[in-house]
N, C-alpha and C positions, 0 to 999 in steps of 0.2 A: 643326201643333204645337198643344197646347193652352198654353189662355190660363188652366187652374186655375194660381192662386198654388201654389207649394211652401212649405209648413207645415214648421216645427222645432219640435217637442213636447217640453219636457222635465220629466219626473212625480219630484218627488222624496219619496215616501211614508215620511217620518221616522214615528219616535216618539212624538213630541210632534206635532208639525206636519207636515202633507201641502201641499205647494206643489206648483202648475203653469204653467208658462209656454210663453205658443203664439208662434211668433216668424214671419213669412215673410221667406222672402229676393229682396231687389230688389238686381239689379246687385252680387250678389255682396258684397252687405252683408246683415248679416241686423238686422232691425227688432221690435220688441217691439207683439203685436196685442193681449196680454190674459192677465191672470194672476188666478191662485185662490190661496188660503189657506185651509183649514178645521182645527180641532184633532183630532189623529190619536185613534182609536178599534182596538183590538184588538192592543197590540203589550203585549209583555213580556219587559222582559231583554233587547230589543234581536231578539226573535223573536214571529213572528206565534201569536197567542193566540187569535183569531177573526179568521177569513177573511172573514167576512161583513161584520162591523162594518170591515176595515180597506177591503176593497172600496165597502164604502158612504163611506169617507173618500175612496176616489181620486175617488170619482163627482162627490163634492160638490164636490170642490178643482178636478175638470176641468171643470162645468157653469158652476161662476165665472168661470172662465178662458174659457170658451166664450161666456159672454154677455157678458165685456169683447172682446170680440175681436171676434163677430159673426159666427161662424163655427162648424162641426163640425168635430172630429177624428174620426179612427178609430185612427191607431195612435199611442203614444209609447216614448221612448228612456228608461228607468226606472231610478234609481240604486237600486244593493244592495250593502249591509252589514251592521256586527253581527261578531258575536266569532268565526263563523264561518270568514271571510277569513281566507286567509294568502298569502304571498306566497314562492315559494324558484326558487334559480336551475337550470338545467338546461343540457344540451349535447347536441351530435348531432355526427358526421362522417360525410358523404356523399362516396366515391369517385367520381368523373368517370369514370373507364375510361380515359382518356386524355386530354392537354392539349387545352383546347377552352374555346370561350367559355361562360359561366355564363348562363345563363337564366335567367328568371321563374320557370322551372317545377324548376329545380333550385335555388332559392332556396325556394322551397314544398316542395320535399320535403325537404329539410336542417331547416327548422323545423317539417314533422311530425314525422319522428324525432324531435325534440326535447321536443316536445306527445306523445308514447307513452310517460307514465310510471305507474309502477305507483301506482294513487291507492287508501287506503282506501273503505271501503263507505262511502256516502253521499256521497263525492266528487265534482268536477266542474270541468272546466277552465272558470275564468271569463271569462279574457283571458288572451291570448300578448303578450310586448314582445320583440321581436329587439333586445339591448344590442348586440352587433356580431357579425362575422363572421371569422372565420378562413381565409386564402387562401393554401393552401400552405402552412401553418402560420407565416403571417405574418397577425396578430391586429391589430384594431382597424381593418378596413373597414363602415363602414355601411351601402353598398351596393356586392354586388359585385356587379353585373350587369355582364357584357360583358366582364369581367376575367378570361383567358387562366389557367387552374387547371389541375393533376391532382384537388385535394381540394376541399371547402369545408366548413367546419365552424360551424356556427350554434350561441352564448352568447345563450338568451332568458330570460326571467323568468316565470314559469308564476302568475296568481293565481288561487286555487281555492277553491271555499266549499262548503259544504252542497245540494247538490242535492235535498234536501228542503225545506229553506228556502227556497231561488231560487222550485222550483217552486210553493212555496207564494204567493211575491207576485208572480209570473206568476199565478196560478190569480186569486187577488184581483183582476191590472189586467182579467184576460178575464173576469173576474164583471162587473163596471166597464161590457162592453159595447166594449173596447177591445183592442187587439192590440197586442202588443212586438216593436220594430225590434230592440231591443238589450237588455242590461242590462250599467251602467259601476261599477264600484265606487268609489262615492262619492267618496273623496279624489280619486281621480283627474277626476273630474267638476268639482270644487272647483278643483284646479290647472288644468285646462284653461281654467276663465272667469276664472280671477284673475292667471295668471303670463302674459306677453307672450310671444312663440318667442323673442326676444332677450336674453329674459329667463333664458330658462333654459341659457346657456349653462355657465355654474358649479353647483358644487354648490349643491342648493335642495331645500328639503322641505316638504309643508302637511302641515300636521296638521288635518282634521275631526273638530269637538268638538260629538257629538251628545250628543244626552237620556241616550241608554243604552248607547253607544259610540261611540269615535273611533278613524279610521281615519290610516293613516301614509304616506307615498309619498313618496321621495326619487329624485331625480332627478340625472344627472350626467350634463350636457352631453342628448344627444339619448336618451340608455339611462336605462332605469327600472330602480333597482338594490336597491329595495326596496319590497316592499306588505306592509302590516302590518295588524292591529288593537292598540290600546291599550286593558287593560284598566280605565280610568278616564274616566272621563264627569260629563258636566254634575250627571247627578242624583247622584253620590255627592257635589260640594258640596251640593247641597241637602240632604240625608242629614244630612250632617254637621251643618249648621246648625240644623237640624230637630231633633236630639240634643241640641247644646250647650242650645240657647236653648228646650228642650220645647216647641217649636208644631207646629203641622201640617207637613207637605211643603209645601200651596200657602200659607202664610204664608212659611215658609221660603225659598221663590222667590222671595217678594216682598221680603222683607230683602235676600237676594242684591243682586237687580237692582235697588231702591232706595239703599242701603248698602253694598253688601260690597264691595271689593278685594281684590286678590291680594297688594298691599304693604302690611305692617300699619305701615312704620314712617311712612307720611304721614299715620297715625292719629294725633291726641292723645289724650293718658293721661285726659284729663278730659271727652272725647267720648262721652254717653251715646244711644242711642238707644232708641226707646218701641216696645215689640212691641207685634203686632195685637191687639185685645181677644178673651178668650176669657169664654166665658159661663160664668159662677159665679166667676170668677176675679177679683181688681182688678188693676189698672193697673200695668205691669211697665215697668222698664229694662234695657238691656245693653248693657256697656263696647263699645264700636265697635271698640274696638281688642283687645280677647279676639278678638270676629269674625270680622275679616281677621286675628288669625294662624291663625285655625281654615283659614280660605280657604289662605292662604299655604303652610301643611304640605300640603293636600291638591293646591297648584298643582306646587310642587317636587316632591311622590312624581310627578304625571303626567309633567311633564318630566324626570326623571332616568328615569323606563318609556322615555321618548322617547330619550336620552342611549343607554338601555344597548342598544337595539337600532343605533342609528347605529352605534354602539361594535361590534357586530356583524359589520356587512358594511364595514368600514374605514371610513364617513364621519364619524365624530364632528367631526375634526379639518377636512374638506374643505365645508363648506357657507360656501363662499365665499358667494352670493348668500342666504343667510340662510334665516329658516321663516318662510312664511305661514299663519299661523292663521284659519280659515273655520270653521263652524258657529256653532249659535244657541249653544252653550257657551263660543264666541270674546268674545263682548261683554264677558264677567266684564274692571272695569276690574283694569288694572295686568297682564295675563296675559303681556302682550308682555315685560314688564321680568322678570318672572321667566324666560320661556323667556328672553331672554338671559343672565341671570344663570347659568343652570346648562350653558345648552348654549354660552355664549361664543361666540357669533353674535347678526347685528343678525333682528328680527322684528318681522314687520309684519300685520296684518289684510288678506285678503283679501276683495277687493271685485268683484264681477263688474265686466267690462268689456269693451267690444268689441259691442255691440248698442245701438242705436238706438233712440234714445225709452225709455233706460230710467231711469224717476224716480229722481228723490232718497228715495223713502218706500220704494223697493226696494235702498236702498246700504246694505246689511248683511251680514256673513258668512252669517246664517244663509241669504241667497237666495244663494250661490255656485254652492251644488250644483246646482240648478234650472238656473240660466241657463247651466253648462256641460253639463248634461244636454240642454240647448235646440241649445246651439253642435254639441256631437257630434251630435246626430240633423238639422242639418242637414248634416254632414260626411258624415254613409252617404247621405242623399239626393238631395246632389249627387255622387254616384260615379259620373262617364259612362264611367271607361273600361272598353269591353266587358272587355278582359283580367282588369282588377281584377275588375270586378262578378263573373266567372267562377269564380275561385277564393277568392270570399266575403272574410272577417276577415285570412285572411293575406297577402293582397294590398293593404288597407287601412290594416294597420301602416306599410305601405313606403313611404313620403310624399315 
């Protein structure tokens, strides 16, 4: 048997920022060897705009990562998102022929049928979620292996995106000089390092709040009952600020995340703050509390986008276990108190957790998606059972 360490890579090629984190796993723990950080180059709108320039961002962010670690990579487990994602339910019924025990392999073919839908041009199944199973037309088994049927009928969740786009930041990680286990759609990579399994036994949903999109994934009990995108993002606060108070965009970030809240009313009326000097211009002020209501309108329109899709698929009502908010668009203070305010659940920041050795100068939403992009790609690498390894992803769902 070899003595190579097994490597967990997880590449999360934002917008704004490109993070990598190289993890190995001892004893079934997995431990933190080295991370990268460099500012993202070639995205637009939340789509790749240059392949080269964004390539050259994975490079730099994995070479980092690679010289804290001490080590090469060759392949990583890559998050993808963007307005393209969607998320819709689907169904299948596979006839037995006659009572008999349920197999592996008719649990795999119950949720291909399922995975055979008719997708427009440029389409592509991103990830399958089996919600449950139908036995006999008695609904709500998890697993029915072994359990005695005429029928079985598989309820899964299909998330599908631009297969132009996918291929485009595959193309960029194999410019890179690297190769892709996987690619996890974001939120879900977010939820995986931030919510515990025990955690998610009630209803619970992250929202990923990137530069140029944010993504949605609500959960209930062990079924994934929604994948979304939100049309609203970090940089349309910046936008907006940028507009009221006429400075640039990067002045505008910096007001944000020096100043700005999502509650305007812990502002005082007599709270002035001093915008960045502008050349030819003199020395300006603006009411702090104009600000944060400019913030607050634009935090409420995103959570009521979030509200009307729960409202949707029936959970408005059901997020017992509350929303974890993850991305670098999480920090804006006061965001949690709004998403409770509209969506009438408790909410919390989401923080990586469950890896070793991971500092306190990495405990931020915006590294969520990395370190559960790290945690799932050591999950496909420790896949020993032949059966599973066999029949790929749909055998990997089934946990």
């Amino acid at each position: 048997m070899s003595n190579k360490p097994l490597l967990a890579v997880g590449l999360d090629a934002g917008s704004h920022f490109t993070r990598a984190v190289i993890c190995t796993l001892e004893h079934e723990r997995l431990r933190l060897l080295g991370c990268g950080m460099v500012e993202s180059r070639g995205w637009a709108k939340s789509r790749i705009a240059d392949q080269q320039a964004v390539s050259d961002s994975i490079l730099e962010a994995v070479q980092l990562a690679e010289s804290a670690a001490q080590t090469l990579v060759e392949s990583v487990t890559a998050g993808f998102g963007g307005l393209t994602v969607r998320g819709a339910n689907t169904r299948s019924k596979f006839e037995l022929g006659r009572p008999r025990e349920i197999q592996q392999s008719d649990v795999n073919t119950a949720l291909k049928r399922a995975s055979k839908v008719q997708l427009q041009d440029d389409r592509m199944i991103l990830q399958l979620f089996p919600q449950d199973f139908v036995v006999d037309d008695h609904p709500g088994h998890r697993d029915p292996r072994r359990m005695l049927a005429y029928s079985l009928e598989a309820n899964v969740h299909l998330i599908t995106a631009s297969e132009k786009e996918h291929n485009a930041l595959v193309g960029a990680i194999n410019q890179a000089h690297l190769s892709v286990d996987e690619t996890v759609f974001e939120a879900l990579a977010s939820f995986y390092a931030s919510i515990l399994p025990e955690d998610r036994q009630e209803g619970l949903a992250c929202l990923d709040i990137g530069a140029q999109s944010s993504e949605l994934v609500v959960y209930y009990g062990d079924a994934l009952t929604l994948a979304a995108t939100i049309p609203i993002c970090g940089d349309h606060f910046t936008r907006d600020i940028a507009h009221f108070l006429r400075v640039s965009a990067d002045d505008a970030s910096l007001v944000k995340e020096e100043y700005g809240s999502a509650v305007s009313r812990w502002t005082a009326d007599n709270s002035y703050i001093e915008l960045p000097l502008v050349e030819g211009r003199e020395a300006r002020e603006a009411s702090r509390r104009k600000l944060n209501e400019i913030i607050q309108m634009r935090a409420e329109e995103l959570f009521n986008m979030v509200k009307k899709e729960l409202t949707r698929v029936g959970m408005h009502r059901s997020l017992t276990s509350g929303l974890v908010l993850t991305g670098g668009g999480a920090h804006l203070h006061g965001l949690c108190d709004v998403a409770e305010h509209v969506l009438d659940c408790q909410a919390r920041l989401g923080l990586g957790i469950g890896i070793q050795g991971w500092p306190a100068d990495l405990d931020y939403p915006s590294w969520s998606t990395a370190a559960g992009l790290a945690m799932y790609s050591a999950r496909l690498h420790t896949q020993v059972d032949l059966e599973r390894q066999s029949i790929g992803l749909l055998g990997r769902i089934l946990r």
